[in-house]
Rosetta silent file (secondary structure, phi, psi, omega in degrees, C-alpha in Angstrom):
SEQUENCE: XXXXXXXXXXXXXXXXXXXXXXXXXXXXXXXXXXXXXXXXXXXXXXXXXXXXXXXXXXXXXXXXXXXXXXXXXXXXXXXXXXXXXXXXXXXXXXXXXXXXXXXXXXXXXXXXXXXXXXXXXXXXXXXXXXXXXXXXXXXXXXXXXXXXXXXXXXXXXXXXXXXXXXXXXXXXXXXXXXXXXXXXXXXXXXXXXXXXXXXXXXXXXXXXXXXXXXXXXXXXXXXXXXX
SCORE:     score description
SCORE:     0.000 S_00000001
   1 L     0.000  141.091 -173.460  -46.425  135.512  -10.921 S_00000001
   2 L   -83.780  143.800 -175.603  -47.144  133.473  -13.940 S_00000001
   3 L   -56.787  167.991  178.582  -50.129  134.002  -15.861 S_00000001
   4 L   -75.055   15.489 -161.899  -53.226  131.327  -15.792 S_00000001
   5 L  -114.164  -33.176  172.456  -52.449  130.483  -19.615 S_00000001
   6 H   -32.494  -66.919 -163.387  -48.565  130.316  -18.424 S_00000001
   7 H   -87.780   -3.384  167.496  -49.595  127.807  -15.578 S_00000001
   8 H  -110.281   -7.593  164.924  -51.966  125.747  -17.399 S_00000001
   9 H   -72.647  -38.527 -157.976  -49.302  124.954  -20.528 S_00000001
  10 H   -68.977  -14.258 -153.397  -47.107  124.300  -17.717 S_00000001
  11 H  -109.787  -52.450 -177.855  -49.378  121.791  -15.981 S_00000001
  12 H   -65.291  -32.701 -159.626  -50.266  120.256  -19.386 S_00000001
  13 H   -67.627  -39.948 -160.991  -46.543  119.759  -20.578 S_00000001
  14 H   -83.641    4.156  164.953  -45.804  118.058  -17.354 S_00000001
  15 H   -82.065  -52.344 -172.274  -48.999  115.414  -17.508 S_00000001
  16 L  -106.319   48.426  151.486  -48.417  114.502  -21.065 S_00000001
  17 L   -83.782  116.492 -173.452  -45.165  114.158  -20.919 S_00000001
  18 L     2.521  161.721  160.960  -42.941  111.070  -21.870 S_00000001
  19 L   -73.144  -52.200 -164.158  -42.555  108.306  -19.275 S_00000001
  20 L  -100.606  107.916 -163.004  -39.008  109.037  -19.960 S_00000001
  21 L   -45.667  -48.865  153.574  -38.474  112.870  -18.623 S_00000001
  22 L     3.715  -73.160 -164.598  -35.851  112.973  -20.878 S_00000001
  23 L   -85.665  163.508  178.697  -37.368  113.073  -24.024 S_00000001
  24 L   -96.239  130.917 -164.703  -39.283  115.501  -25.448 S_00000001
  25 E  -102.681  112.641  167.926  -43.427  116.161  -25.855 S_00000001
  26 L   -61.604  155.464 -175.985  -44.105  116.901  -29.291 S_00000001
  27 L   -43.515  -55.470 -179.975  -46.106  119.869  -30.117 S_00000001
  28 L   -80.572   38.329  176.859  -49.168  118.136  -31.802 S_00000001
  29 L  -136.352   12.662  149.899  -49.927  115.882  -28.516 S_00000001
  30 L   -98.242   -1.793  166.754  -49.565  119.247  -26.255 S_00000001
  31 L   -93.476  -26.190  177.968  -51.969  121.022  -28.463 S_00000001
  32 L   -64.436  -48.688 -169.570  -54.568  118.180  -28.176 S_00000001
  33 L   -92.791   15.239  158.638  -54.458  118.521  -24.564 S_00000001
  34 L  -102.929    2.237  159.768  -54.448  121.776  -24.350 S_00000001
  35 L    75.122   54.739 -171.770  -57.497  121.927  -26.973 S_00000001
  36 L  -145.112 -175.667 -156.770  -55.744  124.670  -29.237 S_00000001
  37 L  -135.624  145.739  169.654  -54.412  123.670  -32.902 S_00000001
  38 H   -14.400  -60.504 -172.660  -50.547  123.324  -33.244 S_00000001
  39 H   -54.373  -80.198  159.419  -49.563  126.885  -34.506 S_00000001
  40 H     4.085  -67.162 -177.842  -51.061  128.049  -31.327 S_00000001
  41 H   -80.283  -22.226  164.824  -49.531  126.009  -28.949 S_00000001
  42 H   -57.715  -69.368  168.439  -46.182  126.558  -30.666 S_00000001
  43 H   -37.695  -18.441 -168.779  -46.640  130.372  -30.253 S_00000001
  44 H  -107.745  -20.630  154.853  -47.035  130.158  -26.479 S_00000001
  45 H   -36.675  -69.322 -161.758  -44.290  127.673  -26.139 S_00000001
  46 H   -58.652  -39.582 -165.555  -41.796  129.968  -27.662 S_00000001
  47 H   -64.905  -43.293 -160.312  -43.118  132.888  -25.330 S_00000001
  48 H   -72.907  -27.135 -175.406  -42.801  130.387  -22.290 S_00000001
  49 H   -70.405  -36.437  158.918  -39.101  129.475  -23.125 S_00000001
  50 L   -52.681   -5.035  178.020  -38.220  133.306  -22.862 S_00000001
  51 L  -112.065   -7.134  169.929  -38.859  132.704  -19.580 S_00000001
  52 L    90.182   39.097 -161.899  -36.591  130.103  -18.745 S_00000001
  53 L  -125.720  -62.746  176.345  -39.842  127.766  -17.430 S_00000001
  54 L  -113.465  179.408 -171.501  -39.284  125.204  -20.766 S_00000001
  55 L  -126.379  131.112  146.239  -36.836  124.428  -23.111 S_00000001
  56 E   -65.897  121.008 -179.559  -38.067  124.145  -27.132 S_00000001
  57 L  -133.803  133.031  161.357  -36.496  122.672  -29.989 S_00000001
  58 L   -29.327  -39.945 -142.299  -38.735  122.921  -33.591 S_00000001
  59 L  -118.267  -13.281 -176.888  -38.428  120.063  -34.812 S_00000001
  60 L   -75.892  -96.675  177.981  -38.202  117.994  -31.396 S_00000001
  61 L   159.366 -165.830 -160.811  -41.247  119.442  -29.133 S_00000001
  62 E  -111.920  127.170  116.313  -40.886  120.965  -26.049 S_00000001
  63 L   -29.488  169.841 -177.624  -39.650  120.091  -22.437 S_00000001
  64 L  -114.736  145.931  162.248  -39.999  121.360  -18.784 S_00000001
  65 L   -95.652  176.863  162.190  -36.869  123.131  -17.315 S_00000001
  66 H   -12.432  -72.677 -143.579  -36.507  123.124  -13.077 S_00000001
  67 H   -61.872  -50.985 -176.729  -37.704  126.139  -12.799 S_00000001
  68 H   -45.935  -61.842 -163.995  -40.934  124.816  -15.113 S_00000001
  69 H   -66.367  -45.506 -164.623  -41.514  121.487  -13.079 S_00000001
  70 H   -70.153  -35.328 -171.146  -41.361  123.133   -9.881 S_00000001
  71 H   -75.959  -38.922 -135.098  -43.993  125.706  -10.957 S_00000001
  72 H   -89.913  -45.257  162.380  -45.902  123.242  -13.002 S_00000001
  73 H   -94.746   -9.195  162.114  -46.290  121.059   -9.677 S_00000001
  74 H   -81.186  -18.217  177.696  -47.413  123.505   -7.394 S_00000001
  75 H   -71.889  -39.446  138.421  -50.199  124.003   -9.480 S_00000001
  76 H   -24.398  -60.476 -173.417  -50.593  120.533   -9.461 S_00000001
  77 H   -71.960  -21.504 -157.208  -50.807  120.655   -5.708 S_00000001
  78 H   -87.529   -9.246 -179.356  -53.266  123.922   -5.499 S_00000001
  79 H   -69.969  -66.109  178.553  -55.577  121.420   -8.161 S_00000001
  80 H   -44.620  -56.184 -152.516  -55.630  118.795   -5.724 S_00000001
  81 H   -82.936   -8.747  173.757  -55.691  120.081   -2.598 S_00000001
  82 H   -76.346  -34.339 -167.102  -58.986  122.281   -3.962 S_00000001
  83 H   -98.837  -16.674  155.114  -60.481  119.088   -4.879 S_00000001
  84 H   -74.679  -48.303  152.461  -60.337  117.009   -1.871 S_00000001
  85 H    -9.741  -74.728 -178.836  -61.601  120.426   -0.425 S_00000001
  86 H   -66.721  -24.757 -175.515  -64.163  120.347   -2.167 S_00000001
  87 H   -79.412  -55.005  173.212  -65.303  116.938   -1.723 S_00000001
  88 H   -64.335  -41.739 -157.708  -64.348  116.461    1.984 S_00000001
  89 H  -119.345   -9.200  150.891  -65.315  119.798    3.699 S_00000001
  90 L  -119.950   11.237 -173.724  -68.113  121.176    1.234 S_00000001
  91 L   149.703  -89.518 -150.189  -69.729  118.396   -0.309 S_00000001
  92 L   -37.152  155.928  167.958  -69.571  118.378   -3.484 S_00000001
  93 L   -61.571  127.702 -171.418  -69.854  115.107   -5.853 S_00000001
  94 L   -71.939   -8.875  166.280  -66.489  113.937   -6.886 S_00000001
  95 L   -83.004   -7.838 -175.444  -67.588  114.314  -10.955 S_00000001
  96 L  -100.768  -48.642 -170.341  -68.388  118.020  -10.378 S_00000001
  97 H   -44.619  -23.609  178.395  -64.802  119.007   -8.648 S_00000001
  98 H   -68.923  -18.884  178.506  -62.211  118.801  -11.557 S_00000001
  99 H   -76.478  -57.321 -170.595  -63.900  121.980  -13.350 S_00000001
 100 H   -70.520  -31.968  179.051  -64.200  124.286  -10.433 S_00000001
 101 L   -71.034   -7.833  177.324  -60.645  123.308   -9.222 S_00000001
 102 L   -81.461   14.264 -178.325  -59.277  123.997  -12.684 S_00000001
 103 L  -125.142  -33.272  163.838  -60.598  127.688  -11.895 S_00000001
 104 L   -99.164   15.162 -178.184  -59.779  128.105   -8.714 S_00000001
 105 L   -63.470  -40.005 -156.293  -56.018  126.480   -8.909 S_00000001
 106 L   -94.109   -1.370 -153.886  -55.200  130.047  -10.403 S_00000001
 107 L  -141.396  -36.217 -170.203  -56.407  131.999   -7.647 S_00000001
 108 L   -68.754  131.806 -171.649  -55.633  130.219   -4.405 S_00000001
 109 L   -93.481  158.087 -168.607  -52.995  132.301   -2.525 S_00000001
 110 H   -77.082  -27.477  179.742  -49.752  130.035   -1.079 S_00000001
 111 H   -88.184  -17.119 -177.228  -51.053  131.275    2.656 S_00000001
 112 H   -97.978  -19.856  161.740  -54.725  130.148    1.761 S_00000001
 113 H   -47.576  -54.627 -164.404  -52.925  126.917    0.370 S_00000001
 114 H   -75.756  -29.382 -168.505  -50.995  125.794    3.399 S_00000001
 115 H   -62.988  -44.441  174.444  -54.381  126.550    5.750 S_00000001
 116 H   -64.429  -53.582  179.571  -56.207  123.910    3.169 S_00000001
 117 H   -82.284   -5.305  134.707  -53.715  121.562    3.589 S_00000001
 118 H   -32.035  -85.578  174.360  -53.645  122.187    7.208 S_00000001
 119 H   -43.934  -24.902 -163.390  -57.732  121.273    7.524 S_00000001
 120 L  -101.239   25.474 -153.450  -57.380  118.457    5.423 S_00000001
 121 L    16.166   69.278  149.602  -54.218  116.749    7.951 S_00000001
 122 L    42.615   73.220  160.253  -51.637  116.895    4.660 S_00000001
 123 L   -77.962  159.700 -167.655  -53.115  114.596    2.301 S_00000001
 124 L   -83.059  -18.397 -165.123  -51.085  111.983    0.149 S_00000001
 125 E  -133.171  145.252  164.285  -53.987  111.920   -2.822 S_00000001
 126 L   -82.701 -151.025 -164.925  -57.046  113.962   -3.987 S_00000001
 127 L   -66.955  -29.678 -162.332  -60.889  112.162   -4.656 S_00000001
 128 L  -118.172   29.484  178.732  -59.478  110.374   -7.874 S_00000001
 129 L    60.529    1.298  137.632  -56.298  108.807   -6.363 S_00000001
 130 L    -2.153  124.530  154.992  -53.795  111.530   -7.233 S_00000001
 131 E   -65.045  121.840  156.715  -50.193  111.851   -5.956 S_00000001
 132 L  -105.498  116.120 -159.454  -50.735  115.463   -4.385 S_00000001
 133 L   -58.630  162.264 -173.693  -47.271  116.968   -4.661 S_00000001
 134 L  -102.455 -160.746 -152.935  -46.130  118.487   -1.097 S_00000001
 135 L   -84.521  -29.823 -178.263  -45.397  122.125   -0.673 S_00000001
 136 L  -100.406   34.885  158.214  -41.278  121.181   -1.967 S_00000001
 137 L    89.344   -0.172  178.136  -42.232  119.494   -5.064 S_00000001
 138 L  -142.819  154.602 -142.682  -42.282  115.949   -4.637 S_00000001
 139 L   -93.000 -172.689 -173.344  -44.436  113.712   -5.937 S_00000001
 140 L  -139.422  142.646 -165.493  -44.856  110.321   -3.968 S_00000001
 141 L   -88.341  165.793 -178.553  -44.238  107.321   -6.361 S_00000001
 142 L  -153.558  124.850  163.263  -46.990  104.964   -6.660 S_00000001
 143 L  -109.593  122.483  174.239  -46.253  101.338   -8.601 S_00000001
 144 L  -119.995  169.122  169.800  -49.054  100.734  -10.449 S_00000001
 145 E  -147.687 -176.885 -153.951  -49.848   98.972  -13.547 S_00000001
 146 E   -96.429  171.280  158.451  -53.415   99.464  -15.846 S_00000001
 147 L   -77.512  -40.143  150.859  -56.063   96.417  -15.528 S_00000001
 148 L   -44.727  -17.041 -176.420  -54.846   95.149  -18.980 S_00000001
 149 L   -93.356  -44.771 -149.262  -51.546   94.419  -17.157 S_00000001
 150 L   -70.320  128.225  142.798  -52.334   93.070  -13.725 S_00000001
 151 L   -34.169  102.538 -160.986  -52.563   89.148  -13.323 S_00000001
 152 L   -32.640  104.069  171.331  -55.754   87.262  -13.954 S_00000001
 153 L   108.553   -4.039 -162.307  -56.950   86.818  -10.419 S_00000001
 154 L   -92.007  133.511 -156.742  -54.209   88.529   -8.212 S_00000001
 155 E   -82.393  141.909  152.226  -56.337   90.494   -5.362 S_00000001
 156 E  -149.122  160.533 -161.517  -55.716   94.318   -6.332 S_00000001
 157 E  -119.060  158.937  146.410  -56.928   97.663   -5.219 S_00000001
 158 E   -42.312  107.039 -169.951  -57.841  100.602   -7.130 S_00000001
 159 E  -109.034  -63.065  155.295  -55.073  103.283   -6.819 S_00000001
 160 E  -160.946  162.525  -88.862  -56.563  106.032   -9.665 S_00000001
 161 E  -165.338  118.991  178.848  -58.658  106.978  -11.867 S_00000001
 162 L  -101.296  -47.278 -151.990  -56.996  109.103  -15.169 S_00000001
 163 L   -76.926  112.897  125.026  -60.388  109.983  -16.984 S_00000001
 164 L   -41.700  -13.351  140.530  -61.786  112.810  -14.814 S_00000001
 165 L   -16.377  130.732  161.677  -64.626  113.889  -16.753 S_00000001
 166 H   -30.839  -54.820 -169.373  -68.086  114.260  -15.217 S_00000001
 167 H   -79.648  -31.521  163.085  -69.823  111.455  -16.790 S_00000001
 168 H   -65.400  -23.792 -179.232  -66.925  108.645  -16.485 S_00000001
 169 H   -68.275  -32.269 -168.369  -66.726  109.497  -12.925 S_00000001
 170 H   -82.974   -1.359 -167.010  -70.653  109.080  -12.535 S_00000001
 171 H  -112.469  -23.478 -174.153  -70.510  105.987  -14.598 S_00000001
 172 H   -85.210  -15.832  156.273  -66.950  104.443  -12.600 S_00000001
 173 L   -59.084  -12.053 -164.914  -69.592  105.304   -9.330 S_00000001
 174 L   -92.250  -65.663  171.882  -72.332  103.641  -10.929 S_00000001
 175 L   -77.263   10.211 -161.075  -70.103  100.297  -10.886 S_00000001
 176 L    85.603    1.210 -141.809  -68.403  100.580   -7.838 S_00000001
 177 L  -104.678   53.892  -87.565  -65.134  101.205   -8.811 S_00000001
 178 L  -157.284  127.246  150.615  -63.710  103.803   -6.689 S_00000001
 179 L   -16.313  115.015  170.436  -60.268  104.411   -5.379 S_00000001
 180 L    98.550  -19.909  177.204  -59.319  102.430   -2.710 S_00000001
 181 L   -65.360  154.731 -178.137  -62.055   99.438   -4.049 S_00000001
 182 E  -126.190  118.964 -175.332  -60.487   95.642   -3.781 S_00000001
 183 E  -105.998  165.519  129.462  -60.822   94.320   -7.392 S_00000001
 184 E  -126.920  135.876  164.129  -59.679   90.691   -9.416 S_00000001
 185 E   -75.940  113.306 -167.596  -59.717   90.546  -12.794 S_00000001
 186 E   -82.837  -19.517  168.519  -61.677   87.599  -13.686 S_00000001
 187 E   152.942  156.341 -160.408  -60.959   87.567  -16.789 S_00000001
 188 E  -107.744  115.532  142.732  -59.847   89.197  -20.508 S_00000001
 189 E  -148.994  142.680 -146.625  -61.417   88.901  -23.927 S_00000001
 190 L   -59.285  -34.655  171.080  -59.328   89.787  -26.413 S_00000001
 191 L   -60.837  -40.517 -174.736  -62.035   89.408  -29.392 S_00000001
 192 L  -102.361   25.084  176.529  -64.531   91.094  -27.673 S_00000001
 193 L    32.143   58.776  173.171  -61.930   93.809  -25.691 S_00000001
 194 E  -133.859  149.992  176.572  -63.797   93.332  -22.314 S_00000001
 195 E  -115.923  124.625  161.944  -62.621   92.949  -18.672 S_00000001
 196 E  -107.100  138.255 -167.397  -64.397   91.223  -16.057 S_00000001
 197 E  -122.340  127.350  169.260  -63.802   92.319  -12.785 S_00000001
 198 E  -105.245  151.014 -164.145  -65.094   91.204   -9.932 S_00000001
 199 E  -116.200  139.955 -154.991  -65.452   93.866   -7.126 S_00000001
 200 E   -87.973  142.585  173.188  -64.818   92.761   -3.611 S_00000001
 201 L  -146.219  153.788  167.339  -67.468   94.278   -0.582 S_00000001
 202 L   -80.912  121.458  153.166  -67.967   92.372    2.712 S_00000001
 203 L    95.232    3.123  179.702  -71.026   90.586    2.019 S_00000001
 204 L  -152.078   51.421  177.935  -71.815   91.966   -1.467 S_00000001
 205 L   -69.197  162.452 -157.669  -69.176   91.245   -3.857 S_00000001
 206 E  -168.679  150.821  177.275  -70.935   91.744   -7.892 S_00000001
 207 E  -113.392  151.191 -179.508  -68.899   91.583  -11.382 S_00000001
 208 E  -151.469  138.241 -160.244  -68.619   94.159  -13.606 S_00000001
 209 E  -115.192  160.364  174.738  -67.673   93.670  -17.404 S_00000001
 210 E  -165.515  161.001 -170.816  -65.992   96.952  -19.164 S_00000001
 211 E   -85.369 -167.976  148.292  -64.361   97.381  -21.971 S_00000001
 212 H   -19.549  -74.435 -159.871  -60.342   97.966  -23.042 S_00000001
 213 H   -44.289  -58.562 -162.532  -61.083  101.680  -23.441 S_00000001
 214 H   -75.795  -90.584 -160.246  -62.440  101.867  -19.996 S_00000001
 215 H   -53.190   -1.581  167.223  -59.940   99.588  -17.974 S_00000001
 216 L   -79.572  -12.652 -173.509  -56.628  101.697  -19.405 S_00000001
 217 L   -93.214   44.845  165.363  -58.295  105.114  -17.394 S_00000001
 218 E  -155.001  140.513  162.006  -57.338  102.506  -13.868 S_00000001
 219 E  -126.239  135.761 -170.790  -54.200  102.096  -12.426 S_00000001
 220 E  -133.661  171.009  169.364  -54.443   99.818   -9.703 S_00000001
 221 E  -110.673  162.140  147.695  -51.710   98.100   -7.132 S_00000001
 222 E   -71.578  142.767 -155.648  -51.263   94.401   -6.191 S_00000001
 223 H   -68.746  -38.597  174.883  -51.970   94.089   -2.502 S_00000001
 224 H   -65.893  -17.629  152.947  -47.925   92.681   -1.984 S_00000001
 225 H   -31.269  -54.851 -160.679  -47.208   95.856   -3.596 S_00000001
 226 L   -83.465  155.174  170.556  -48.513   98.543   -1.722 S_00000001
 227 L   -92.225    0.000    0.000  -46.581  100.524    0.872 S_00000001
């Protein structure tokens, strides 16, 4: 069994990784997100490649192999499937769940695994609009594009949420802006890097302005779009 420092490189490589799988994730933008300074993340790299779980070139950056991806997304799934857990069947506030599942993802046994996704009828997403990978590894595609992309006015919904952090969660709850919410953009400006959104409710639609920064952490679909 791989260690939790093993299974959280493995989890990071495969997050930040190119669009195009191909290519290779240099070193310093897997030590940022793994919060550890280059040399560091190089050392554990090399160690992980002895295992046949990535593949490493110096001067390139680092890669996932099969073996890597496959491990890399169950861990993925045991993240998820804690944090719907937590939200649906104990409670909890969807800003507190990304810490404790990043503690218990390392712990959760594959028989205490299938029973959670059992209770929870085999969900497609966690709280924050996650693809939750199934028990063989595959991810469920989702075409999305960011609210900087999407067409001024084109009815779209809220698919997920990338920043995960307590306080962005409590602040995209604050506005409404929620997975599964039916947005339009109302409009972009460019000088002042704000979005206006308006967010659709029966009987209580309300605009909300936000900046750049803020609308790239949403990926949303167009309603002809979705599946």
């Amino acid at each position: 069994m791989a260690s939790r420092t093993i299974e959280n490189y493995l989890k990071q490589i495969y997050l930040s990784r190119p669009a195009d799988e191909t290519q290779w994730l240099t070193m310093g933008k897997l030590s940022a997100a793994v919060g550890v300074t280059p040399g560091t993340a190089t050392s554990m790299v090399r160690a992980i490649s002895d295992a046949h779980l990535v593949e490493y070139e110096p001067r390139a950056g680092v890669r996932l192999t099969p073996a890597g991806e496959q491990l890399a997304l169950h861990v993925l799934r045991r993240h998820r499937l804690i944090e719907l857990l937590l939200v649906q069947v104990l409670g909890l506030d969807w800003s507190e769940v990304h810490e404790e599942a990043e503690e218990l993802e390392h712990v959760v046994s594959d028989r205490l695994l299938a029973r959670i996704d059992e209770i929870l009828q085999h969900p497609a997403f966690d709280p924050h609009g996650d693809p939750i990978p199934t028990a063989g590894g595959v991810v469920r595609s989702q075409d999305c594009c960011t609210l900087l992309d999407c067409p001024l006015g084109s009815p779209t919904n809220i698919a997920r949420i990338l920043d995960q952090s307590a306080d962005f969660l409590q602040y995209v709850n604050q506005c409404g802006l929620l997975p599964g919410a039916d947005i339009r953009v109302a409009s972009r400006n460019h000088q002042a890097q704000t979005v206006e959104l308006l967010v659709i409710k029966r009987g209580e639609n309300h605009v909300v302005a936000i900046s750049f920064a803020v609308a790239e952490k949403f990926l949303v679909q167009m309603y002809d779009r979705k599946k």
